[in-house]
ZARO-594628 format. One record per residue: residue in one letter; z, y negated, x negated of N, C-alpha, C in turn. Coordinates in pm, whole numbers, plus 50000, padded with zeros to 5 digits. Atoms other than C-alpha are relative to their C-alpha. Layout:
REM ZARO-594628
AZYXZYXZYX...
//
This chain:
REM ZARO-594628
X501115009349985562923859636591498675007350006X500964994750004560593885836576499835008750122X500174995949884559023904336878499245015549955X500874996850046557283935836849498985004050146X500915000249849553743939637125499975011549979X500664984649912552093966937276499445009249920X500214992250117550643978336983500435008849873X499154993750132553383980136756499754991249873X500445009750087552083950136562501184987050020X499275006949943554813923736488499664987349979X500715012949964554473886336595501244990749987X499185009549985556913855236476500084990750122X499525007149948557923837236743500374987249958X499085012350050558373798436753501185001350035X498684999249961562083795336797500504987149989X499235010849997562773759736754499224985750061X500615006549860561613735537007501064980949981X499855013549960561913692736974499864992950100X500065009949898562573672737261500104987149993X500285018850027561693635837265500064992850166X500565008449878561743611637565499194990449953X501025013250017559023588437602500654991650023X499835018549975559663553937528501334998450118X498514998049936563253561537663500594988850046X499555012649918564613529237737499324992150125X501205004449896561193515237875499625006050057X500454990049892560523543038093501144998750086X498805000649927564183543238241499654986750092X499885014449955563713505038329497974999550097X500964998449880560053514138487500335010050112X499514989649907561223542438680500984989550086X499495006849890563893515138839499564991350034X500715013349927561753486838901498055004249998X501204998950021558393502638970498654989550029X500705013250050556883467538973499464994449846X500234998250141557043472338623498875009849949X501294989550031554523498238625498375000149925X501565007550090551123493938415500464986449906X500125008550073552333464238233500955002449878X499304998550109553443457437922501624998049966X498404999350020557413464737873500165000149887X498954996250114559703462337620501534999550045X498415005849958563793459937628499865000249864X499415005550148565323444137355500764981049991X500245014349898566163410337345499424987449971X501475011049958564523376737439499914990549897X499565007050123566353353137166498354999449947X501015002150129563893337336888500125008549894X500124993150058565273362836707500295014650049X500134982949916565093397336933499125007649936X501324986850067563383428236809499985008350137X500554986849924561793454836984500885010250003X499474986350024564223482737058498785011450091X501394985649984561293505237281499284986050062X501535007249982557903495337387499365013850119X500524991249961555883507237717499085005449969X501614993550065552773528037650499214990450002X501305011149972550893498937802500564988849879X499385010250124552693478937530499775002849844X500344997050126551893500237273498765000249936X501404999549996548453500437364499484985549911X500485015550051548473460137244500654999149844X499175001650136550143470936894501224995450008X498725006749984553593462737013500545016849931X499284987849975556153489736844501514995249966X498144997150047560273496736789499864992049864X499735007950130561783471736567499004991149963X501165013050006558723445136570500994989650076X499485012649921560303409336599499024998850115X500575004249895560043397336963498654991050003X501235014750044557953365036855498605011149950X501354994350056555243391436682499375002550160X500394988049885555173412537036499634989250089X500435009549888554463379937254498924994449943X500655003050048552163370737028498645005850028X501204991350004550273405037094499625002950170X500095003749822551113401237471500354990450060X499095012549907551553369137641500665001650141X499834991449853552123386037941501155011949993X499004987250015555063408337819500974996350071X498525002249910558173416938032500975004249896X499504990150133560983419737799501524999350135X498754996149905564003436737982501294999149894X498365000250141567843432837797500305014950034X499674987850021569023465237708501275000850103X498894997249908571603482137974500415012749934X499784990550106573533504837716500435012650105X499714985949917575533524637987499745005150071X501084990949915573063535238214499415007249897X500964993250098570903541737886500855018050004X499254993750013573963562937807500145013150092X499934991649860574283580538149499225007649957X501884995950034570753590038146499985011049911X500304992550109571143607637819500885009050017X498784989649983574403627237906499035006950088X501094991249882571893639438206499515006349898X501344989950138568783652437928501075012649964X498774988050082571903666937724500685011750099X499274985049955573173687537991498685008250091X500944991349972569693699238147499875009749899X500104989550079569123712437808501275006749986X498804985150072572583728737763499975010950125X500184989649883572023744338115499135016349965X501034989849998569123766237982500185002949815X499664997850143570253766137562501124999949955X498925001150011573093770637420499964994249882X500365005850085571863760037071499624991349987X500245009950005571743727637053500124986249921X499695007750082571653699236795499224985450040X500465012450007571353661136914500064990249905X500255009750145569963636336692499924986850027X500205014249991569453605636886500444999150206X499914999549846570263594837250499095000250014X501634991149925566603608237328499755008149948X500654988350021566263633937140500635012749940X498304981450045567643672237037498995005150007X500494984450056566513702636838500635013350089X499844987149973566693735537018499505013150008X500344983250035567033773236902499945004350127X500424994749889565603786737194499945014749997X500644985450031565553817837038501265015550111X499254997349921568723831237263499674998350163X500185004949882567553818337574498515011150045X501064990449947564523841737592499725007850064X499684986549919565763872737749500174991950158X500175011149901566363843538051498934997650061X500935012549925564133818938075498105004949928X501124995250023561283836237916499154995449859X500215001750147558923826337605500044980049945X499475015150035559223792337433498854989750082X500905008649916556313776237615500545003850179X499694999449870557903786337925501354990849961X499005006050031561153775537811499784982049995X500405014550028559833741937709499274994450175X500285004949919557843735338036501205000250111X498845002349884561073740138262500874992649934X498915015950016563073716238077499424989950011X501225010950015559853691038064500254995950148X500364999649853559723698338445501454998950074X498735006150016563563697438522500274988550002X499545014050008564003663138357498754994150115X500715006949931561283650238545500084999750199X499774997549892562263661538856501494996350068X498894998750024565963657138789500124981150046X500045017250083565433621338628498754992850027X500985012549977561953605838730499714998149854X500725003650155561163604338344498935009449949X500784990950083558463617938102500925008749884X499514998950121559583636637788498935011749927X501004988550072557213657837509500945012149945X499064986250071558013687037345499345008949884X500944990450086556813704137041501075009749964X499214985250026557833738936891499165009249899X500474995050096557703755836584500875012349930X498934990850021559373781836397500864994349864X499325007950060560623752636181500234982550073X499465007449942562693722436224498964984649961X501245010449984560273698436077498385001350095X501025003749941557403708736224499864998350124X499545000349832558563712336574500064983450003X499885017149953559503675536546498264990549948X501385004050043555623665936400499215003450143X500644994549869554463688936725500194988850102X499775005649864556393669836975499124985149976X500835016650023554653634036820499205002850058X501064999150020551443650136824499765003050151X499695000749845552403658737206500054986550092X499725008349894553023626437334498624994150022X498715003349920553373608337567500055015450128X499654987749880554363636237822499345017149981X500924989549998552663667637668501105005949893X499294989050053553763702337508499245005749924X500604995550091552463715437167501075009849919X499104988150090553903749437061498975004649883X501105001250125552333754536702500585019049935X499764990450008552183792536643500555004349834X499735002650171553503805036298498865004249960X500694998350041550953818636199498714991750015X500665016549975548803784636277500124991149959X499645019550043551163762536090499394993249909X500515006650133549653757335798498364995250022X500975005349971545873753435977500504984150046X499495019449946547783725836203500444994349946X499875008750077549123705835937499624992449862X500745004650081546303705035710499444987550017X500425005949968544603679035865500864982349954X498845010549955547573656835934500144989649869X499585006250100548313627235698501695001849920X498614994550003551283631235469501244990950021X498735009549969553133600835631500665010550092X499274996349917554083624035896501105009349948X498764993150045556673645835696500824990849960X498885004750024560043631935731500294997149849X499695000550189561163617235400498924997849912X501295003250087557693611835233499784982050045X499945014349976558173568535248498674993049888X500945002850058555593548135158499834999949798X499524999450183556553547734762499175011449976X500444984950042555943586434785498584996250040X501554996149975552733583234957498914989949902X501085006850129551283557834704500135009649881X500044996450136552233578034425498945017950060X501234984449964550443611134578498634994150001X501775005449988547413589634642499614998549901X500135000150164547243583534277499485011149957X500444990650059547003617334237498595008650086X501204990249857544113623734552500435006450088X499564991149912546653636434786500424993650104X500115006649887546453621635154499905006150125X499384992349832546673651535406501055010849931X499214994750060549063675035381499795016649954X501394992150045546123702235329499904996749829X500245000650143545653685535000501575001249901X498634995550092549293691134886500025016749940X499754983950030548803729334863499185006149857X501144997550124545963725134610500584996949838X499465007950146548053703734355500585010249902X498754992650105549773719034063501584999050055X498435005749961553713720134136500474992449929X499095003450112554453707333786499454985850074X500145009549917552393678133929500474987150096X499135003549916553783675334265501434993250001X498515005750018557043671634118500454988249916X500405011450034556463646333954499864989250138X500165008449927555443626334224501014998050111X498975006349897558053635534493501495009149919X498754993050051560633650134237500925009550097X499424984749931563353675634391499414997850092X499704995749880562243671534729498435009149982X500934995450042558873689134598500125012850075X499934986049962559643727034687499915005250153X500375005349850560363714635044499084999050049X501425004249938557453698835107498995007349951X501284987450012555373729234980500115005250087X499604992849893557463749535212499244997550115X501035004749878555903729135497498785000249984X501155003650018552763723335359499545013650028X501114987749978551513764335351500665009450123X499564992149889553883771235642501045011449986X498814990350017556693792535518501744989950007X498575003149953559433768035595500545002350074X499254992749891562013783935809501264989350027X498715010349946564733754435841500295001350133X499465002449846566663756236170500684990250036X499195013549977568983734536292501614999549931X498755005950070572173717936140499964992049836X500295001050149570993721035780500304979349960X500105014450029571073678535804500844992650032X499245004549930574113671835965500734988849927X499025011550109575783652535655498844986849990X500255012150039572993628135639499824993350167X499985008349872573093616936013501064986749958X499615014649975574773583336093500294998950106X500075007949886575713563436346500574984650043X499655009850021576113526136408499544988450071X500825006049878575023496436591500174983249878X500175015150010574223457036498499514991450096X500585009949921573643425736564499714987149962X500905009450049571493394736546500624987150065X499565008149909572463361036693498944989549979X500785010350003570323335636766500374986549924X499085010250085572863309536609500595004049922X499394994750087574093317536295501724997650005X498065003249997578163324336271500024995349887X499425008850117579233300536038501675002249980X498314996749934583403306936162499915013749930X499794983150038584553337035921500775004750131X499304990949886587283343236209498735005450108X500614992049953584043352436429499405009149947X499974987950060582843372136220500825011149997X499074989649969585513393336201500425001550123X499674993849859586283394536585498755011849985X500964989649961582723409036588499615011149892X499824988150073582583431436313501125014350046X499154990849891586093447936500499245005050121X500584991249866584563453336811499265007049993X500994982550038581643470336634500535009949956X499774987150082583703492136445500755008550114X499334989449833585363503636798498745004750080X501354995849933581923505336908499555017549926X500604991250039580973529636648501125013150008X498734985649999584493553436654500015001850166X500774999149886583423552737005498865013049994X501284992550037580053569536935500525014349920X500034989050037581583594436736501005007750026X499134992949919584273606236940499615002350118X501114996849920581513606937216499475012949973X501044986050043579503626236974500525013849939X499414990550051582323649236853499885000149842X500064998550123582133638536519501284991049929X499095007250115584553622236204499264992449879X500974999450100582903605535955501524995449875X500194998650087583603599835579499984986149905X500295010950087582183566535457499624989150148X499945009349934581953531935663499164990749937X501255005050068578973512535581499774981050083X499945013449938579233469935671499064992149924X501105009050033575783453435678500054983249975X499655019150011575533412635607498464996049983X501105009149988572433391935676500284980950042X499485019650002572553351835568498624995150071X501165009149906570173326035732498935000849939X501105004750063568073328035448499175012350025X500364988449977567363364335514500875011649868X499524987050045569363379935221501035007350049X499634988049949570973411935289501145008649919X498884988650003574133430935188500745009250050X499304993450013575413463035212501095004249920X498234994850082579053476035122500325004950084X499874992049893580143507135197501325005549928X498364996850068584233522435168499635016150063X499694987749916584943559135162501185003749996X498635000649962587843570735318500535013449971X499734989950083589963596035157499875013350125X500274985649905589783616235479499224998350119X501235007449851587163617935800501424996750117X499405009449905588423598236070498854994550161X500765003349903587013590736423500804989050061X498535008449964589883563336466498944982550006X500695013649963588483525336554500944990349911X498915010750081591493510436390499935005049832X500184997250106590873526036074498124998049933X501375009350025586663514436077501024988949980X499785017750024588483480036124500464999049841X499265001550117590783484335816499215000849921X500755000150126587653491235628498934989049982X500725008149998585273467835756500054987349952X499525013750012587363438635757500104998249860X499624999750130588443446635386498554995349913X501675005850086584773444935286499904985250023X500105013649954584073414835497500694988849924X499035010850047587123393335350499215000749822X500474998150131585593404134976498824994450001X501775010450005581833389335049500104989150126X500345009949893582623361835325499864985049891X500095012750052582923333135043498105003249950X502084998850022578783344834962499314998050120X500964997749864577953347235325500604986850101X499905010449919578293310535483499535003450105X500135001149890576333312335747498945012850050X500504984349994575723349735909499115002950062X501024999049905572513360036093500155012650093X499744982649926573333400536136501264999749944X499224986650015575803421736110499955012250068X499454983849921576433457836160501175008449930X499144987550016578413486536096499685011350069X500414984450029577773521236000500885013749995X498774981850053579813556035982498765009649925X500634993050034577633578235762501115016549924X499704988350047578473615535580501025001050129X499334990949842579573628435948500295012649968X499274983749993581673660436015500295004150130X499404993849905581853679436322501554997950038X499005003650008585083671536428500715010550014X499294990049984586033701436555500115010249889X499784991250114587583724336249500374989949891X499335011950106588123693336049500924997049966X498635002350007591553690735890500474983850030X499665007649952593323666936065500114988149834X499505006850135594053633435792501625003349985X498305000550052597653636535622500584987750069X499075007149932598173604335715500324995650154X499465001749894598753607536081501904999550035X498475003749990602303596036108500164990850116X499915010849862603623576036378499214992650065X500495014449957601943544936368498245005250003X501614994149965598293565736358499895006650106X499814990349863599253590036617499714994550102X500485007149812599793560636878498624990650006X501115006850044596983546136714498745009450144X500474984049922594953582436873500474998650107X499895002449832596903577537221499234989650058X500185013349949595983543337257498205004850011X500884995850029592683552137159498625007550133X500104989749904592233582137402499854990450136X499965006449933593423560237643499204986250042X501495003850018590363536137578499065003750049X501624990950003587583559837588500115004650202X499924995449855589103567637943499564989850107X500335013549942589003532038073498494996150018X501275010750013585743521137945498635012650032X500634988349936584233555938078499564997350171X499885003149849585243545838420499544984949984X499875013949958584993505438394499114997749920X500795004650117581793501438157500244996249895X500375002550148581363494837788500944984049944X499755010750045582853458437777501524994350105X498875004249922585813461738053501455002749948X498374997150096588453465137739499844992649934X500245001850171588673451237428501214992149943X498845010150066591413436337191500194989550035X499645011950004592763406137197499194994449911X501165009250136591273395036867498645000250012X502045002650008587643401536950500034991850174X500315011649862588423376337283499784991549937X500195011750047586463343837147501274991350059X499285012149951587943312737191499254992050081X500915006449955586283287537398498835000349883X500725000750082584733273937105499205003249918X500534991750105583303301336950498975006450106X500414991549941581873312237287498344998150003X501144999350017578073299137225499605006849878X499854992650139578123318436881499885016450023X499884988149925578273349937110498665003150016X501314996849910574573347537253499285007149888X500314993550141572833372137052499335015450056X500404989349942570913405337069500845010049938X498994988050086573163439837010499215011850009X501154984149994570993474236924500695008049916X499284991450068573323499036822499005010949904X501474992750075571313524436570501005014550028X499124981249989572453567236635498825003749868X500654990350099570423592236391498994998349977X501475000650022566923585636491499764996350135X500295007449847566733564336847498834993149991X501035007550025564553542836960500394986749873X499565012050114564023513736683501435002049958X499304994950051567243511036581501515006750053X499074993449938569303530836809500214997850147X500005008449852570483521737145500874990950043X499055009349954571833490637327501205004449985X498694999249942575363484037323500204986250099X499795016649894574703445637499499635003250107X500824995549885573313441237799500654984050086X500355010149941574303420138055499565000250130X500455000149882573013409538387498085005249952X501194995250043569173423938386499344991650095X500395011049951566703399238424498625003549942X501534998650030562673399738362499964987249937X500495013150062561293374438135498955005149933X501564999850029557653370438154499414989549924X501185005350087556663340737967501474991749886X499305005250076559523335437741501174988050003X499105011949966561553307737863501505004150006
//
């Protein structure tokens, strides 16, 4: 990571470089309908109860952001276009980004279908220094794909991802090491990952509101206020954090929900659609090359309260039929509390690379063809879109089929709002709400 110049004087190198797409969904959907251009976008959906999954710039400009109920965002634009999410184009799209950057990195850690950490520090002898590096993948996708995307770069993994913010929309901020600690004096200390509003009231208590004024505090202090994660956030604060990539891999996620405009009252729908999410999400992580660990099944009643319950499974698993076995198990245990349902989701959290992962013990017969069948899935709905399979049991019945209409926003690591479409649908503009 170190270089030495002409002098004989040596110079850290940034080496780790954040890529973000702008407003990734809503840029995709202006780029194909450039009628859409200058006005205010969102996708997400239209329902009385839709949220914001992205927002265009011109949208953001009116205080519209990710995860703002629809009703707020029409409120702030009467004039908004809200587009329904189209998951497997989204999808496409992002396999594109992902392999521009693997073309020119080999180090690579994605965190969200828009965005990925890369050690660039291999790629140098190549493609040249990290601001070069960074402008030919910037310039690439855009040329490739018709999209924007920022890019910051640091010789740590947080601050590289603070850079690329401080970059957008479409701009490149490599933050030298020996600079980091000027450039993040200023900065407020919402912007370090993990500092939630709780933390930042209790620092304000103590007079601490950039992240300049963290370096001054006592530690005994500090720790106090943000207990263990204290040492960390010094690290960043005077610029000696060296984090690279992976270090976070156990707390990623991945998962998707959904809202319905009509509450499910019918436990059997419920459980069709809880199954299909949990194939949704062993999906995602046999996509993403991962197994997870623990299975996490959200519940939202009409009134607005909220339960989580989460099973862990004695071994990781990327299996769809084994989410179900856990989901459903929860589900049947809180459906006499949850009359009439507003959300649901489902979660996979404590992820594992899949590859090197000891297989589970119990693969025996009836799991094995579980894994063919499976395989044989991911192949289908590769070729025939996202919704040209599915069980028997998650086919409604007639009767159940208005109970269906509903918005779906899958959530990955750190996407837009809370992840990306899995609904979608015919794509349709709706300008004044109707």
């Amino acid at each position: 990571m170190d270089v030495r110049g002409d002098a004989g004087s040596t110079q850290e190198i940034p080496g780790i470089l954040h890529l973000d797409m702008d407003a990734f969904f809503a840029s995709i959907e202006v780029r194909d309908d450039p009628g859409l251009q200058g006005l205010p976008v969102v996708v997400g959906g239209a329902g009385a109860r839709g949220v914001v999954a992205a927002a265009s710039y011109p949208a953001r400009t009116r205080g519209i952001r990710s995860a703002m109920p629809m009703a707020s965002a029409r409120r702030l634009a009467p004039d908004l276009v809200v587009v329904p999410p189209r998951i497997d184009h989204y999808r496409r799209i992002s396999d594109h980004v992902m392999g521009v950057l693997g073309d020119v990195v080999a180090d690579i850690e994605q965190i969200s279908v828009d965005e990925a950490f890369l050690d660039v520090r291999g790629a140098r002898r190549l493609f040249g220094t990290p601001e070069q590096i960074a402008d030919l993948l910037r310039r690439r996708i855009r040329e490739e794909l018709g999209l924007p995307s920022s890019v910051g770069g640091s010789v740590s993994r947080a601050v590289a991802k603070i850079a690329s913010a401080r970059a957008k929309p479409d701009g490149m901020l490599i933050v030298p090491a020996a600079g980091t600690a000027e450039f993040l004096a200023p900065l407020p200390v919402s912007v370090v990952s993990g500092i939630g509003p709780k933390a930042q009231e209790a620092l304000a208590r103590i007079g601490v509101r950039t992240i300049g004024q963290l370096r001054e505090i006592p530690r005994s202090t500090l720790t106090r206020a943000l207990g263990p994660r204290a040492p960390e956030v010094l690290a960043l604060a005077d610029g000696s954090d060296r984090t690279g990539l992976g270090h976070r891999a156990r707390d990623k996620s991945l998962g998707t929900e959904r809202t319905w405009d009509e509450d499910l009252t019918d436990p059997t729908a419920v459980r069709r659609s809880i199954t299909q999410m949990a194939d949704d999400v062993a999906r995602q992580l046999r996509r993403g090359g991962f197994v997870t660990r623990t299975v996490v099944l959200k519940l939202r009643a009409s009134d607005g309260t909220t339960i989580t319950r989460s099973s862990t499974l004695d071994h990781p698993t990327s299996s769809g039929e084994r989410l179900r076995e856990q989901v459903v198990a929860l589900w049947e245990r809180e459906r006499s509390a949850m009359r009439r349902v507003r959300l649901a989701g489902v979660r996979a959290s404590n992820l594992e690379p899949a590859a090197g992962t000891p297989v589970q013990s119990e693969l025996n017969a009836r799991s094995a063809g579980w894994q063919d069948l499976e395989a044989a899935m991911d192949r289908a709905l590769d070729r025939f879109g996202s919704r040209s399979l599915e069980r028997g049991s998650t086919l409604p019945a007639a009767a159940d089929a208005p109970q269906r209409r509903g918005s779906e926003l899958p959530s990955s690591p750190a996407g837009e709002a809370t992840g990306q479409p899995t609904g979608g649908g015919p794509r349709t503009r709706d300008h004044d709400g109707r």
